[in-house]
DRENMI-93100 format. One record per residue (C-alpha): residue in one letter; x negated, y negated, z negated. Coordinates in steps of 0.1 Angstrom, whole numbers, plus 2048, in hexadecimal, padded with zeros to 3 digits. Layout:
BEGIN
AXYZ
...
//
This chain:
BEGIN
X800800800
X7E27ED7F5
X7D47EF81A
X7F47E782C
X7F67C681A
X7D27BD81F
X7D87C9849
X7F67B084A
X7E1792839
X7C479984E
X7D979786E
X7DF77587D
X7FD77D88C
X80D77A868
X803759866
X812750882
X82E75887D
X82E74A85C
X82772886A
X841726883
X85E72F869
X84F70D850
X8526FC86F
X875707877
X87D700852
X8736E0853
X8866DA875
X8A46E8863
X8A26D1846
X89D6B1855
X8B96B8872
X8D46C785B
X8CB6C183B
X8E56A5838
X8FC6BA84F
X90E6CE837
X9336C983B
X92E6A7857
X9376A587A
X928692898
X9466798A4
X9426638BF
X94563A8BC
X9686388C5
X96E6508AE
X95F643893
X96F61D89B
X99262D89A
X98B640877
X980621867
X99C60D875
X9B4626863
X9A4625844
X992644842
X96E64083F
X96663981B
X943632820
X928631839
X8FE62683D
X8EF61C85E
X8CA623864
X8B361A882
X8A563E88F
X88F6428B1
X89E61F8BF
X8BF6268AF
X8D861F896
X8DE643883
X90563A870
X910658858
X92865783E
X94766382E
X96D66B82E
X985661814
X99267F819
X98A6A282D
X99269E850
X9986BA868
X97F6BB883
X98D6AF8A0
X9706BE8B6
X9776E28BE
X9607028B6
X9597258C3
X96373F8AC
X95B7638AA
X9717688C2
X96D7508D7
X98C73B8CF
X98B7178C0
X98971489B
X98B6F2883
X9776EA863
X97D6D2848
X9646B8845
X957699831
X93C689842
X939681867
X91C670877
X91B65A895
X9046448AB
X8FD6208BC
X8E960D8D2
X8D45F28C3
X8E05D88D9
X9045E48D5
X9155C38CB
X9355DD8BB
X9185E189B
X9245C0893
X94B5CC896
X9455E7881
X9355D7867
X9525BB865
X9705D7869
X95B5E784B
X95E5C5833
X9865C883F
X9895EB830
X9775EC815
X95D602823
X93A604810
X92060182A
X8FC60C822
X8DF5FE836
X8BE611838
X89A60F844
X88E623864
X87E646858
X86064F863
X862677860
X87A676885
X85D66C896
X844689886
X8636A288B
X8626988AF
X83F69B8B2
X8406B78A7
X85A6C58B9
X8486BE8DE
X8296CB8D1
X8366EA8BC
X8346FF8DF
X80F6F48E9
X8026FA8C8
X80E71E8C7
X8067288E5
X7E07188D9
X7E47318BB
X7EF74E8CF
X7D174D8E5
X7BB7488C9
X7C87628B7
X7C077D8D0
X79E76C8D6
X7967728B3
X7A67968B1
X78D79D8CF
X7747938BE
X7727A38A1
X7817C48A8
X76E7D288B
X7557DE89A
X7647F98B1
X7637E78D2
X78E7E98D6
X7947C68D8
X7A27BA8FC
X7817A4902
X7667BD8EC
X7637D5909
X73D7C4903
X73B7CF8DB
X72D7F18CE
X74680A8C6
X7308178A9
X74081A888
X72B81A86C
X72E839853
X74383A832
X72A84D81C
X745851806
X759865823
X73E87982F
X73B895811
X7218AB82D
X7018AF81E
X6E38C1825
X6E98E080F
X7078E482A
X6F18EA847
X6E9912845
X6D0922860
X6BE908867
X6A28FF84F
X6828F385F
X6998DB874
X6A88CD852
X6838C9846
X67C8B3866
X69B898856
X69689F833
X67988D83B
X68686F84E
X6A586C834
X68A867817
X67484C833
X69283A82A
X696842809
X67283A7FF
X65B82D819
X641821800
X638844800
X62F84B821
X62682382D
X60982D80F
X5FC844825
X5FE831845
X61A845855
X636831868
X65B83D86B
X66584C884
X67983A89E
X68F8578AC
X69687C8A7
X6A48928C1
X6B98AB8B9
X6BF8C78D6
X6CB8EA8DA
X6E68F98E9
X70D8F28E0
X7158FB8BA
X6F78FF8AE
X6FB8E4897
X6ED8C48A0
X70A8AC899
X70D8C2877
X6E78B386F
X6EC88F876
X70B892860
X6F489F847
X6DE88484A
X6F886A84B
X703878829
X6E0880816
X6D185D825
X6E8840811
X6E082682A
X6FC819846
X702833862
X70E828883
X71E84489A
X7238428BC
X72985A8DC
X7128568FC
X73385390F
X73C8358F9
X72082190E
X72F82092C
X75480F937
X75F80195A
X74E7E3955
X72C7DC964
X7127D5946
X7277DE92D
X7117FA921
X6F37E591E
X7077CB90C
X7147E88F6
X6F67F58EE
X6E17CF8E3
X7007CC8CD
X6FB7ED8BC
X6D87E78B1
X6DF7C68A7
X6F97CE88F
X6DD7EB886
X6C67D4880
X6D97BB86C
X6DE7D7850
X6BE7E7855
X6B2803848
X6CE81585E
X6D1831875
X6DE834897
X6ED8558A3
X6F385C8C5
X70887D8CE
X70488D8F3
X6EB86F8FD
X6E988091F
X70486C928
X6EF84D92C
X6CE85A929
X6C886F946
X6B186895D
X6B084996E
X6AC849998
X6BC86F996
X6E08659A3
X6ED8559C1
X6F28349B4
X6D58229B3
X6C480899C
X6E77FA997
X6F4817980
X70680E967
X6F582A955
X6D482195F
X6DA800951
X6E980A931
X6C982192E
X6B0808937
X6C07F391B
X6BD80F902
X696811908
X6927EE904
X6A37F18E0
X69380E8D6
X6708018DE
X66E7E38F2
X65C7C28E7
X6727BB8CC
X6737DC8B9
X68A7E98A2
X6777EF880
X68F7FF865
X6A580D87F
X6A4832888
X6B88428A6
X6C18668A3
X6CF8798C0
X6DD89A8CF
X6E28AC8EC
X6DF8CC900
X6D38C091C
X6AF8B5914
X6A48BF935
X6B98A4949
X6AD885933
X69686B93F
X67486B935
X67184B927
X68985490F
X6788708FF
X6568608F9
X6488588DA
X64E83B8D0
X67683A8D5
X67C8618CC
X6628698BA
X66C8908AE
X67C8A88C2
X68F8C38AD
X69A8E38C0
X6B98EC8AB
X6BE90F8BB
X6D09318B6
X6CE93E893
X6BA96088F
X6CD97787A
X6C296C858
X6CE946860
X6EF959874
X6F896B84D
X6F094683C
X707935855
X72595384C
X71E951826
X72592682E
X74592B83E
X75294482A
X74D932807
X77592A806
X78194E81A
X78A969804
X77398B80E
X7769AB809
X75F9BF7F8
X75B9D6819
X74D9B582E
X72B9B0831
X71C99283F
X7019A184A
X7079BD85D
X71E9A086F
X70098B873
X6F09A6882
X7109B289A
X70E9898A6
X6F09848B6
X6ED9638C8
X70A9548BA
X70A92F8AB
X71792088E
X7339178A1
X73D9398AC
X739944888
X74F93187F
X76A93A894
X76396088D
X76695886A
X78A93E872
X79595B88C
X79397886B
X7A7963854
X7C096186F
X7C0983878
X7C598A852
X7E297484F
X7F698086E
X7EB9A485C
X7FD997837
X7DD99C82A
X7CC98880B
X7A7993815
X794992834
X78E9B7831
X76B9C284E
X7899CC869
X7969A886B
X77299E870
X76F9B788C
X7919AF89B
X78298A89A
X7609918A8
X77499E8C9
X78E9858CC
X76D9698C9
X75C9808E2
X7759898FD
X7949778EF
X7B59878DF
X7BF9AC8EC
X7DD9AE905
X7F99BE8FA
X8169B5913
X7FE9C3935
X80A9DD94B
X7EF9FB955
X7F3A14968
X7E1A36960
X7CDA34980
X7BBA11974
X7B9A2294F
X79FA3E95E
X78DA23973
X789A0E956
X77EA2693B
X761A37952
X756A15961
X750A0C93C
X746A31931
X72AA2A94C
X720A0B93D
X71DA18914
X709A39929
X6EFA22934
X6ECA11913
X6E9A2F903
X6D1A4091D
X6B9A1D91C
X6BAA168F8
X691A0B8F1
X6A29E88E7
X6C99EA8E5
X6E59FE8D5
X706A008E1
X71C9F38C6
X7419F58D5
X750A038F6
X7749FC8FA
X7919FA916
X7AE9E3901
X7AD9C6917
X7A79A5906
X7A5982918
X79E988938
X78B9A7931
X7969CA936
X77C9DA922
X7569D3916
X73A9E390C
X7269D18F1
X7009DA8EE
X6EB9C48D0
X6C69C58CE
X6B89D98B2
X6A69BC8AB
X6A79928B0
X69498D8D0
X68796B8DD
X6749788FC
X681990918
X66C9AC92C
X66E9B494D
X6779D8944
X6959C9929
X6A39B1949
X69F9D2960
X6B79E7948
X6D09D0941
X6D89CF969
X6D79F596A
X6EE9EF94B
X7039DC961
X7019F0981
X712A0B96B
X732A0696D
X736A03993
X71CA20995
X73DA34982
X756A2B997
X740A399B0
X736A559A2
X755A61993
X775A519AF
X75CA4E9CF
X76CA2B9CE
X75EA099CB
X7779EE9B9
X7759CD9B2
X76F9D298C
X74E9CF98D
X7499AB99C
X74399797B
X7239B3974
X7119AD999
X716988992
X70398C96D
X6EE9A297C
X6E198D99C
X6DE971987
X6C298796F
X6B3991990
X6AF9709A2
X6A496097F
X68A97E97A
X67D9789A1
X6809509A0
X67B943982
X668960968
X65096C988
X65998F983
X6569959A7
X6349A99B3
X6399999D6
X6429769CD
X62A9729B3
X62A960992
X63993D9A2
X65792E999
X66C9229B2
X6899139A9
X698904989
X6BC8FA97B
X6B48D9973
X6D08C2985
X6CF8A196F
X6E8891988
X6FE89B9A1
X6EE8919C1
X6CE8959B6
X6C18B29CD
X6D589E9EA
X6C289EA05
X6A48B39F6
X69A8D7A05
X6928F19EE
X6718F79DF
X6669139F8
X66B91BA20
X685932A2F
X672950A31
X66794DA0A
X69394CA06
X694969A19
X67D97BA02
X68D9729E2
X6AD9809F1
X69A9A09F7
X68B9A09D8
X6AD99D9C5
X6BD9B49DB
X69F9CC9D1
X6A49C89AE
X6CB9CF9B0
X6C79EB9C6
X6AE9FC9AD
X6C39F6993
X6E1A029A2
X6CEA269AC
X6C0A2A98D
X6E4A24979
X6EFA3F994
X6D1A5B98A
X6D9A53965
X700A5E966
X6FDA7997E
X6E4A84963
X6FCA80947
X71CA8A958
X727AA0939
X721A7D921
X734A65937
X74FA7F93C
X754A80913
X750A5A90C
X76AA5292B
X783A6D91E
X77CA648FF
X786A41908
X7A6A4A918
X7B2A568F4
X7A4A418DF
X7A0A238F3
X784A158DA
X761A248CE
X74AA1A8B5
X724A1E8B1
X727A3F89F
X744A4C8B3
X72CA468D6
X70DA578C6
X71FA748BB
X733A798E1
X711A768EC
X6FAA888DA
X716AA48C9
X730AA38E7
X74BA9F8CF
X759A848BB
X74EA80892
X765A9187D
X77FA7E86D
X78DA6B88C
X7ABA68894
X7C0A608B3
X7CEA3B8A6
X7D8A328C9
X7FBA378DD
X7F7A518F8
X7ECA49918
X807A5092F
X81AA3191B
X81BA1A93A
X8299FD92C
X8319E7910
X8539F1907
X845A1A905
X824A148F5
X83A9FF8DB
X855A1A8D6
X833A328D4
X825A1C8B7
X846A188A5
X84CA3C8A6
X825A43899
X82DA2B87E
X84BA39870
X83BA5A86D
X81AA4B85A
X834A3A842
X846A5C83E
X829A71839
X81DA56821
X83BA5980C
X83BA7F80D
X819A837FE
X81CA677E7
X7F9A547F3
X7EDA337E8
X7EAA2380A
X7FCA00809
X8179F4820
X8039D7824
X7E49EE833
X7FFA03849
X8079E2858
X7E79D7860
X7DD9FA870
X8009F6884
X7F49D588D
X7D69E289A
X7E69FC8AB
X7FB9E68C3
X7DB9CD8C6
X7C89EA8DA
X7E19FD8E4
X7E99EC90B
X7CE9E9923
X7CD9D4942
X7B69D695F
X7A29B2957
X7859A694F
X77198793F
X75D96E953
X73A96A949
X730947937
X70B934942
X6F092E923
X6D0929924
X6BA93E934
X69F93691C
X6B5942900
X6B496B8F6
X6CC97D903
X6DC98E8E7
X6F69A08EE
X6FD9B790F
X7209C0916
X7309CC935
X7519CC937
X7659D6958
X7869E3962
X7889F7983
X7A59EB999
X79FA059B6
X7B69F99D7
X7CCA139E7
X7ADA2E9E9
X7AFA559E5
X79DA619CA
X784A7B9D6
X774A949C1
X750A8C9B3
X744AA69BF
X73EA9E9E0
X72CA7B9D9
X706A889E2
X6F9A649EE
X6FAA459DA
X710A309E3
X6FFA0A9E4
X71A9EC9DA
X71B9C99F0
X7089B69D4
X7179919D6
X6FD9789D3
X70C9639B6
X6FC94D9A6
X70094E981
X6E9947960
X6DD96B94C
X6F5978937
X6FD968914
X7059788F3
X7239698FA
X72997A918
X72F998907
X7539A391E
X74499E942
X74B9B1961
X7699B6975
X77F99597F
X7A499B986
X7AF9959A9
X7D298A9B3
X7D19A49CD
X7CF9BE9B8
X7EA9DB9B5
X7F69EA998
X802A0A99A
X820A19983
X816A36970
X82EA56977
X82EA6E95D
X83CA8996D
X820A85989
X800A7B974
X7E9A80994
X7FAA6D9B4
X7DDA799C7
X7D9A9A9C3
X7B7A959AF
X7B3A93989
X79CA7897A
X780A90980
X785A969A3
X791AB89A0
X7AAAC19BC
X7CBAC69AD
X7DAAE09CE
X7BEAF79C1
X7CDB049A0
X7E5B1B99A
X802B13982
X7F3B2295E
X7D0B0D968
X7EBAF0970
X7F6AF294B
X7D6AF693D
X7C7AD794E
X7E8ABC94C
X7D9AA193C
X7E7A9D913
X7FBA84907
//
């Protein structure tokens, strides 16, 4: 309430408006403050009322080269003059007074004044008032002087705009708002995973706290820090922390904030922020995404006239031009480091350059044990086996995989985040939520589960550095199923062996379809563009290439758009030529040795694909055992609708039905399992329980960044093709590898693979006829068995 008052005295609107009502009140007053019950009667009138004896008194006064004659009735008269009422129809008033005027040369004055004598009538002469003339004054000058005010009031409302450049003529003011450090409660104990880069501002915060102690030994403060990494990794998290440890004013401000429609208004934007900087010195200037303004000059189209270039230019004057700007530190952050101008990283205007990158897996369990200070946990999570099951990931997607299980346990009814919510939030962060309401048919089904049954092979066949965590088919996102391999250990540098078996990891799902349908589908198009992009990077840019040598020949660094207009690439024709050669070598030696592996380990990928088709999701210790036992461990249990439940509507009715014989059997041997954990296991149920033929789209990172986590996720959508018996593949069969370019896969590319296409056919599954044609899903000709081997091989519900 407090604030609202102190907002309506500060505006000047409110004054006036203020002014204008004393000025109407005095208007009033002077007008018709006499008025009351009087009338306004004409000189005729008035001579005819006197003559008849009804004025009792009257006063004559000379007013703006007139005489001014009011006075009084004997007795109320009626008015004669007639009124509009409410209605519109005449009305009359009793009155007492009346008022009239006359000339000053009008010889009847005289006539009046003698009639007056004859009646009796008091007369009353008075001197000329000076307030008519100020009231008429006032009144012709009333309009100019408020139209003066308006004008002045939005003038001054431009002005001062407090500081946030929103005023109609501020476009030229900062938009920097200086930093309540009562408001910001962030400190530096809330930045986890990141220590030596909170050393690097511990030590500029206590600069400003005490620079007696460092001036002593001749050191200077530093005029800028750089803070860069990729997205969520923190950096605006440190400069929060800084604004709150430091106690001296903050000033914020965006890199987009710089720029507006106006020519120079950047530059002006930018002198006004360090002014106001330097006027409450020591203070520090944070800049968020200063690639906006600072990239590098003469890149784009534009020329020396850029508005960005002169906004940047600007900015290296104020940061270190011939003025200086001692007791003023600039802090900024970015993931693009690589497109900024060089000036601008120099010492002198950024002094330090912090690389806030990925957290290993100690600083990925400090992040978790952060964010989940106010979430409930039960005792079966542990942060860090999740740590370790996240490689990769930032503090931002911790977060969300923390956010995304206290979800999940609240749709569940739960008052824990119990270690399946985690995992149910780890996939929704990774490929996004599972598909429930998707129609599959069975043929798609078998596609899907050996395409990814080829890919957890591989992992498991080429497992020096990776494990394969998870294979599953329940479509999520755009994904129809993944496979997720983790290193056994955090990795910062890549081999060329490690980048050659994660394409043959990729090749395997296509590899499959080949294999096991003769067929070649579009699932596989999202793992040749991963894997071309690993291939072109390993021959272009990590000389990996015994023909082309260690060079590098080209690099992602676009600062503008237009700036490789009109430039030819770094190399001739023929050395294009080779490159495409040399990827095209890679792939294809990939793809053959993904195709010895399988036809190797036919009995494996047989077991994990059927056992895919039943249970639709396998863990680590499930895939190990398939593998290396050829049966599943003991203990598991089919929690998964059968397969031949085509749609929603059946696989719902299948779950419902499943559930209401759990809750039976429950009450029949009297266990201990809470409703609350039945519903959650139903939940889960319908969660994996329809898959789709999709897939996820790979996201870019940096190519400089480990690649964490390998997953390859496809769903086979096979056009109208026959299904032909593996048995009669002898040759490989080698895939049209798309040249796509893409960045190496992410650890957040961990669903990859197969991209829907609109042209794509679902086909109905028919129970009655589970193999349309005349093949099973291991190419075994149907016509060929006799009734009794029929029985024995129909596949079970």
């Amino acid at each position: 309430m407090k604030n609202n008052r102190n907002r309506l005295l500060n505006n000047g609107l409110f004054y006036i408006i203020v002014f204008v009502a004393i000025v109407g009140g005095i208007s009033f007053f002077f007008n018709h403050g006499n008025s009351g019950s009087t009338q306004s009667v004409s000189m005729s009138e008035f001579t005819s009322q006197l003559k008849a004896g009804k004025v009792k008194e009257f006063s004559v006064q000379p007013a703006n080269g007139v005489y001014q004659i009011s006075g009084a009735y004997k007795t109320a008269q009626k008015s004669s003059t007639p009124a509009a009422g409410l209605l519109g129809q005449a009305s009359s008033t009793s009155v007492t007074g009346f008022t009239t005027t006359l000339l000053p040369n009008d010889t009847s004055l005289a006539q009046v004044t003698k009639l007056a004598q004859n009646k009796d009538v008091t007369v009353h002469a008075k001197e000329e008032s000076q307030s008519g003339v100020w009231i008429s004054l006032l009144t012709m000058l009333l309009p100019t002087v408020l139209l003066f005010v308006f004008f002045y009031f939005m003038m001054n409302q431009s002005g001062q705009g407090g500081g946030s450049g929103r005023g109609v003529m501020n476009f030229g003011k900062s938009k920097a708002k200086p930093q309540d450090p009562k408001k910001n409660q962030v400190r530096f104990s809330d930045v986890a995973g990141a220590e030596e880069e909170k050393q690097e501002l511990v030590e500029v915060v206590e600069f400003l706290k005490n620079p007696k102690k460092f001036s002593a030994l001749g050191a200077r403060i530093p005029k800028g820090v750089l803070l860069e990494g990729p997205p969520g990794t923190g950096k605006t998290l440190l400069a929060r922390a800084v604004a709150g440890e430091a106690g001296v004013p903050f000033f914020s401000i965006s890199g987009s904030d710089f720029v507006e429609m106006f020519v120079g208004v950047g530059a002006s934007r930018v002198r006004d922020l360090f002014e106001n900087a330097k006027k409450n010195a020591p203070a520090i200037i944070f800049i968020d995404e200063i690639d906006a303004v600072g990239r590098q000059r003469g890149a784009g189209m534009g020329g020396g006239h850029d508005e960005r270039e002169q906004t940047l230019n600007q900015l290296l004057v104020e940061m270190d031009g011939f003025q200086g700007n001692e007791g003023v530190i600039v802090i900024a952050a970015t993931n693009r480091s690589d497109v900024l101008d060089p000036a601008l990283l120099r010492p002198g205007r950024f002094d330090r350059k912090i690389l806030v990158g990925r957290p290993d897996v100690k600083g990925r369990e400090a992040i978790l044990k952060v964010h989940a200070k106010d979430k409930p946990l039960a005792p079966d999570v542990d942060l860090k086996a999740v740590a370790r099951e996240t490689p990769g990931f930032v503090g931002a997607d911790l977060e969300n995989v923390l956010n995304e299980a206290a979800l999940v346990a609240a749709r569940r009814n739960k008052t824990q985040i119990d270690a399946k919510d985690v995992d149910e939030a780890e996939d929704r962060v990774i490929a996004g939520p599972a598909k429930k309401d998707r129609v599959i048919s069975v043929k798609e089904r078998n596609t899907v589960a050996y395409h990814e049954a080829g890919h957890a092979l591989i992992g498991l066949v080429l497992s020096d550095s990776r494990t394969v965590r998870k294979v599953t088919i329940v479509p999520r996102g755009r994904a129809g199923g993944y496979a997720i391999m983790l290193p056994r250990d955090d990795e910062f540098l890549l081999t060329k062996k490690e980048l050659n078996e994660q394409i043959v990891g990729l090749m395997g799902g296509r590899t499959a379809e080949e294999i096991i349908f003769n067929a070649e589908s579009s699932g596989a198009s999202n793992d040749f563009e991963q894997a071309t992009q690993i291939a072109r990077s390993m021959v272009t840019q990590y000389g990996m290439s015994e023909k082309l040598g260690t060079v590098t020949l080209e690099s992602e660094s676009q600062p503008f758009l237009g700036a490789s207009y009109g430039q030819q690439p770094p190399y001739s024709q023929e050395t294009a030529a080779a490159i495409d050669r040399e990827v095209r070598k890679i792939i294809n030696e990939a793809h053959q040795r993904a195709y010895d592996i399988i036809q190797t380990h036919r009995d494996q990928h047989k077991l994990i694909a059927e056992a895919l088709l039943k249970y639709e999701t396998l863990d680590e210790k499930q895939i190990l055992s398939l593998f290396n036992d050829g049966k599943m461990p003991e203990g598991t249990t089919d929690d998964y609708p059968s397969e031949h439940a085509a749609t929603f509507e059946e696989a719902k009715h299948a779950l419902e039905e499943k559930d209401a014989q759990q809750e039976a059997d429950d009450h029949s041997h009297d266990d201990h399992h809470s409703s609350g954990t039945t519903n959650s296991e139903s939940t889960d149920q319908q969660e994996n329980e329809q898959s789709q033929a999709t897939d996820a789209h790979g996201q870019d990172t940096d190519q400089q960044e480990k690649i964490q986590t390998e997953a390859q996720s496809t769903v086979a959508r096979p056009d109208e093709v026959p299904v032909d018996t593996a048995a009669d593949v002898e040759s490989q069969v080698t895939p049209d590898v798309p040249e796509v370019s893409h960045e190496i896969q992410t650890p957040d590319d961990v669903a990859t693979g197969y991209q829907s296409s609109p042209a794509d056919e679902e086909v109905p599954a028919d129970p009655d006829n589970p193999y349309p044609n005349g093949h099973d899903s291991d190419g075994i000709d149907i016509d060929d068995l006799d009734d009794d081997d029929l029985d024995d091989h129909h596949p079970q519900a």
